[in-house]
N, C-alpha and C positions, 0 to 999 in steps of 0.2 A: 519527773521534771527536776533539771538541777537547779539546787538552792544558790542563789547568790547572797555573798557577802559582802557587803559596801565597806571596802575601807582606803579611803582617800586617804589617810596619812601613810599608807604604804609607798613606796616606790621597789621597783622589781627591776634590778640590773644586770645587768649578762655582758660580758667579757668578750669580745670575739678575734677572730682570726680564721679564715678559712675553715668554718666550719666541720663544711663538707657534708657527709653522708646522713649521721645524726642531727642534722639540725633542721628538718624538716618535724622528727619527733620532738624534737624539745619545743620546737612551738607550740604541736599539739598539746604536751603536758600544759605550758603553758595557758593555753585559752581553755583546757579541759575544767582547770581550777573552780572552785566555790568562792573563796575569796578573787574579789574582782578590783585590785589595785589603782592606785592614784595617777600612778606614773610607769609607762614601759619601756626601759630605756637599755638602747645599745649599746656597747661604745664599742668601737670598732676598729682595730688596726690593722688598716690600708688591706684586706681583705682583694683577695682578685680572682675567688669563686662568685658562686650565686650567694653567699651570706647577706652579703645587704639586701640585695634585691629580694632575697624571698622576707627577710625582716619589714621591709617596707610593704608588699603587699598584705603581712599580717597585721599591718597599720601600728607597727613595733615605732617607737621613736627611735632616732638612728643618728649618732654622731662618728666621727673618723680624727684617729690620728695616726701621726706616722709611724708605721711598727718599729723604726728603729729608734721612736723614743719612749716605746712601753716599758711599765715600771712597773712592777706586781702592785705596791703599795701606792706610790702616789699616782697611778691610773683611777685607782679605786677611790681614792681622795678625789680625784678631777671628778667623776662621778658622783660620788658623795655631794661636790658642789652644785654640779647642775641639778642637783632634786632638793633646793631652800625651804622645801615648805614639807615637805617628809619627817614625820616623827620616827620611820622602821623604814631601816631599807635592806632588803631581801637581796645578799648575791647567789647568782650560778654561775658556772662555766658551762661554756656551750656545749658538751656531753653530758652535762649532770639533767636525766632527762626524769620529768613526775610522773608518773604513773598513774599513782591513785589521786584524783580529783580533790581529797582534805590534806594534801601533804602541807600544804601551807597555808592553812586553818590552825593544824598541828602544829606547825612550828614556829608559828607566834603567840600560841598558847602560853608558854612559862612570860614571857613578855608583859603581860596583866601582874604581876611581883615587879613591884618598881625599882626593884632591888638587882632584877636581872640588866644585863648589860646585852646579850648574846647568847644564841642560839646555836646550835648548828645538828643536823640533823644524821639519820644513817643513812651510810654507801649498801646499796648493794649489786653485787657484782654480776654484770650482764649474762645472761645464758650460755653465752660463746667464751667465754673468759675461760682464761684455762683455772687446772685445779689449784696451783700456787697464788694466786691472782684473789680464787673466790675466798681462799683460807686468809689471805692480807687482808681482804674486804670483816668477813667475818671476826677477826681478831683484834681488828682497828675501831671496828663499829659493832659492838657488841648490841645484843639485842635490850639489855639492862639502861637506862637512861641514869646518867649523874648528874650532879650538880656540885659546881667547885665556888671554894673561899679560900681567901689567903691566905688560914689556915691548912689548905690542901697543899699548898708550894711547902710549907715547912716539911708535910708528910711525902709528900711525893717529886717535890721539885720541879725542874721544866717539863715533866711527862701531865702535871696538874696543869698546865695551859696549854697544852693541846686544844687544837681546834681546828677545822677545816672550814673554808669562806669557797669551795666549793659548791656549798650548800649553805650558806649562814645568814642569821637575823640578826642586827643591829639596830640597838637603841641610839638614838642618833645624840642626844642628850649625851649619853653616855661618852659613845665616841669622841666630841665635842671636848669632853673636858679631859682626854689623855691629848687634846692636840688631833688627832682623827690616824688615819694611817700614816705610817712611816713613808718618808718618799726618797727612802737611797738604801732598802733591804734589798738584797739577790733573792732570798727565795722566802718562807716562813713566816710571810705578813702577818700570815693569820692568828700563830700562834704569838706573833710577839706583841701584836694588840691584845690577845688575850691576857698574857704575860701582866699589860701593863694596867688593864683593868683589875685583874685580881690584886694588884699590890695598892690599887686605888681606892679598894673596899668594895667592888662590887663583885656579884655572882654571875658566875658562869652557866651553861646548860650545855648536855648535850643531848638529846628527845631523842628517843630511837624508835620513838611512835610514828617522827617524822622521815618520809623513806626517800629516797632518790637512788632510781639506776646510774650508777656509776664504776666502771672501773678501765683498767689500762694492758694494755700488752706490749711491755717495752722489750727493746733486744738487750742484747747486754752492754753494748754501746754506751745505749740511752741511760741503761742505769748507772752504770759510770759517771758520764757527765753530773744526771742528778745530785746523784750523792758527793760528787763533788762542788757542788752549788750550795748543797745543805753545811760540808766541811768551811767553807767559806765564810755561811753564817754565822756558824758555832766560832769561827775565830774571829769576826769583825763587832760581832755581839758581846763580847765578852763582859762590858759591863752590865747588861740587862742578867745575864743568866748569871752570873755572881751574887746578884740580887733576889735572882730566883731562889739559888735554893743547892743542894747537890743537883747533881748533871741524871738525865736522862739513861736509867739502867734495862729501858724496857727490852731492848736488843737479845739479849740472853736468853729471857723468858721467852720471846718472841719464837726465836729459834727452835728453842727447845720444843713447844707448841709447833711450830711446821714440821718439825721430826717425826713429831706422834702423828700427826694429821697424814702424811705421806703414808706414813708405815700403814696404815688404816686402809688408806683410798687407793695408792700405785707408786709402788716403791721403786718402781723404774726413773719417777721422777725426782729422787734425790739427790743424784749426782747434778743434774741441772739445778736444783736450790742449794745446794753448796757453792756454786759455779758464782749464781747470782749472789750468796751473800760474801763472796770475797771479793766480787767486784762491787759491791757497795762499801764494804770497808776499807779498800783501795782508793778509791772515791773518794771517800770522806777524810781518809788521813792526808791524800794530796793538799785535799781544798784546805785544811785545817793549815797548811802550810805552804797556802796559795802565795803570800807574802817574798818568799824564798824564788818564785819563778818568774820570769820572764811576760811582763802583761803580756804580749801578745801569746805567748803559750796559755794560759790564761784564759783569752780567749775564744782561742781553737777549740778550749775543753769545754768551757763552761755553755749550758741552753740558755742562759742569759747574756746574750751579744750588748744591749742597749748600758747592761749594769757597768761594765766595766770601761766606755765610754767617756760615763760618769765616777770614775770608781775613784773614791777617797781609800786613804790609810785604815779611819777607824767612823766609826756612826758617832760624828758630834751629835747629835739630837739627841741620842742615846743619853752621854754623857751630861746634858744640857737637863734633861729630866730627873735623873738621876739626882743629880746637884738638889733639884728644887726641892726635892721629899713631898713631902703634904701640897707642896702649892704647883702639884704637876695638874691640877685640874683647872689653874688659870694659862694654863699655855694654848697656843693657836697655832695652827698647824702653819707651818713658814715653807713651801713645797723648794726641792734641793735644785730636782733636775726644770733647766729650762722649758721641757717640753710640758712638765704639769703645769698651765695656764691654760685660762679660757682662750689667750689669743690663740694657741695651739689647736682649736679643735675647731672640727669644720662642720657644720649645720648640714648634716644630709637632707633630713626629715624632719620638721617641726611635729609637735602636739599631736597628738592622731584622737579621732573619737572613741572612748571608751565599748561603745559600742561594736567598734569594727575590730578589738580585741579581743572581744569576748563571744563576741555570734557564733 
């Protein structure tokens, strides 16, 4: 018989878009869970598969906005707002699918330390994932669990906030008092909230106790665009990661590690991870010097259509925090893009019974 956990101050939020294929399992992980949450919430943009509809038959609560005013950050802020009475709120993306029934037992475990701020749990990479794919997953998400302090940025710099909100637990307190999420990032929310917790004085986690199937198969396209999203950030952030610390050296080691791991497992597929990491470096040095180009080329590159829309020079908020030092914990989050408001979101599905979640 499985144990229930009562925890009403949780809220459990998921990200959508056309789900698709996977997302009939991820509600399974879902309702398979021990802990039995406060709040089950969607949000939804403007989706034109079965996503909603299968969300609302697992009595999920369901909201919608317009995909073409999704924000990584202030979506998840719009979110963050509809859950007022949630002390923890739990994000996934609609392929980060639970497996094991205590995944998130586990990964609000460090959460009891009132000291933590944020969780985030391991990737691990699908059966079908290719061999490059399972070595990212493994290399990114080590099986060893950390826990980071602001003393960590001095030692390790931006690679010590790392985090993924793929998978992640937020103290809402916590988040509260950096202001909650940024809401005019392109890509890296995650890490830049974490970024700014650690320089606030709180502790980080990453639980490798806590597991989530996850991983990706992009073409080379895709990764191009990517990494030119991420090039984007590293130039429009510039104040935050000044702050951080030295710049992110993990690249190198990274590399070096996929070399030996190929040589091991199938060294046919070398030439192919060479392929991909010069089209990730290509990527990143454009976007780094996105400024120089043409917005609408811009455009065309970047997987963020909505960002550039809305696209400023540089992150006032950034600078705005920065400025304040010690009194970044009195600031409130002021959302940038017109579409983060409640008048923006449209009531699919009210409240659903606890019961019809979890049967």
């Amino acid at each position: 018989m499985r144990t229930i956990i009562n925890r009403p101050d949780v809220a459990i939020i998921v990200l959508t878009r056309n789900a698709g294929e996977l997302w009939p399992a991820w509600i399974r992980g879902i309702k398979q869970q021990q802990v039995q949450a406060g709040r089950y919430l969607v949000l939804d943009s403007s989706s034109t598969d079965a996503t909603v509809s299968l969300a609302l038959e697992a009595g999920l609560e369901v909201y919608s906005i317009d995909h073409r005013r999704f924000d990584h950050g202030g979506t998840r802020q719009l979110a963050a707002d509809l859950c007022p009475d949630a002390d923890y709120l739990v994000y996934l993306t609609q392929d980060a699918i639970l497996e094991q029934p205590d995944s998130l037992e586990r990964l609000l475990e460090p959460l009891t330390d009132e000291q933590v701020a944020m969780v985030y749990g391991r990737h691990v990479a699908h059966e079908f994932a290719s061999l490059i794919e399972k070595h990212a997953r493994a290399y990114t998400y080590p099986a060893r669990s950390t826990r980071r302090t602001v003393t960590d940025l001095e030692q390790l710099g931006f690679r010590a906030a790392f985090s993924s909100d793929v998978y992640a637990a937020y103290r809402v307190s916590a988040l509260r008092s950096i202001g909650g999420f940024p809401s005019h990032v392109i890509v890296s929310e995650d890490s830049y909230v974490s970024a700014r917790l650690l320089l606030a004085g709180w502790t980080t986690v990453y639980n490798a106790d806590s597991r989530v199937r996850h991983s990706h198969h992009y073409s080379l396209l895709h990764i191009f665009r990517r990494y030119f999203d991420v090039g984007v950030f590293h130039a429009t952030e510039k104040a935050l990661l000044q702050r951080v610390g030295r710049p992110d050296r993990e690249a190198g080691a990274y590399v070096r590690s996929l070399i030996g791991f190929l040589n091991r497992h199938n060294r046919l597929l070398l030439p192919l991870a060479a392929l991909q990491t010069l089209t990730k470096l290509l990527g990143f040095r454009l976007g780094q010097r996105h400024a120089r180009l043409p917005g609408r080329l811009c455009r065309m590159i970047s997987l963020q259509r909505a960002y550039w829309r809305y696209h400023k020079p540089a992150s006032d908020e950034a600078h705005i925090w920065l400025a304040m030092g010690n009194k970044v914990r009195q600031l409130q989050h002021q959302p940038v893009l017109p579409a983060m408001d409640r008048d923006s979101v449209q009531v699919v599905a009210g409240e659903k019974a606890l019961s019809e979640i979890t049967s």
